[in-house]
Each structure stands twice: as structure tokens, then as C-alpha cells.
C-alpha positions, 0 to 999 in steps of 0.5 A: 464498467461496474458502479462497484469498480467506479466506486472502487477506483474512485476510493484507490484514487482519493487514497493516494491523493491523501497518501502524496499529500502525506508524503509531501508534508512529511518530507517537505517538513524534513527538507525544511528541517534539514536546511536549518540544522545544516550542522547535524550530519545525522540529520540528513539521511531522515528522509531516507529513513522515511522513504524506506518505512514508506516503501517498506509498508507498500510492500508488506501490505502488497504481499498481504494482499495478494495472500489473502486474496490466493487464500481466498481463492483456493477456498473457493476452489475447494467449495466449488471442486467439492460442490462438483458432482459428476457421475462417469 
């Protein structure tokens, strides 16, 4: 393997460490939250609203990825096809 991609693996690992410790206090908060207010039926469908923004920006910034990543290779498709000379 790569140093880049151990560094890059390393970066992917340490990012979704703090992403599950994010989630983590946040819905831990709400849980805790919700067994205090037990009156407020409304109360209880805030971590669904958590979980759906959560899984709504994992699927925004996927799909940004991916565009952007098939943008830049057909930019390089083009440079490289124009780059191609060859005499029949």
C-alpha cells in the first residue's frame, strides 16, 4: 500500500470516530431529554429529525463526491484524448 492511502485511510478512520462520538452525544442528550419531559408528545420524534438530517447530509455530500470525482475524470478523458495524436 501507498503511504498516501495509509494516510488517507488513517483521516477516513479518525473522521468517523469523531462522527460516532458526535452522534453519540447528540442522541444520548435527546434520550436523556426525552425521559425527563415524558409529557411532551412532540419531544419524541427529535432524534428521528436528527437521524434524518444525518442521513440526509451523508447522501448529499456522497453524491457531490462522486460528481465531482466523474467531472474530473472526464476532464482528463478530454486532455488526454486530445493529447492522443496518432497518424493512420
Amino acid at each position: 500500500m501507498k503511504k498516501t492511502n495509509i494516510v488517507k485511510l488513517i483521516i477516513w478512520f479518525i473522521i468517523g470516530i469523531l462522527c460516532y462520538l458526535l452522534m453519540e452525544f447528540i442522541i444520548g442528550d435527546n434520550v436523556t431529554a426525552l425521559i425527563k419531559t415524558e409529557e411532551k408528545g412532540n419531544d419524541r420524534l427529535f432524534p428521528f429529525y436528527w437521524l434524518m438530517l444525518i442521513v440526509g447530509l451523508i447522501i448529499v455530500s456522497t453524491l457531490s463526491y462522486v460528481s465531482w470525482r466523474k467531472y474530473k475524470g472526464e476532464k482528463d478523458e478530454k486532455k488526454n484524448h486530445d493529447n492522443d495524436v496518432t497518424i493512420d
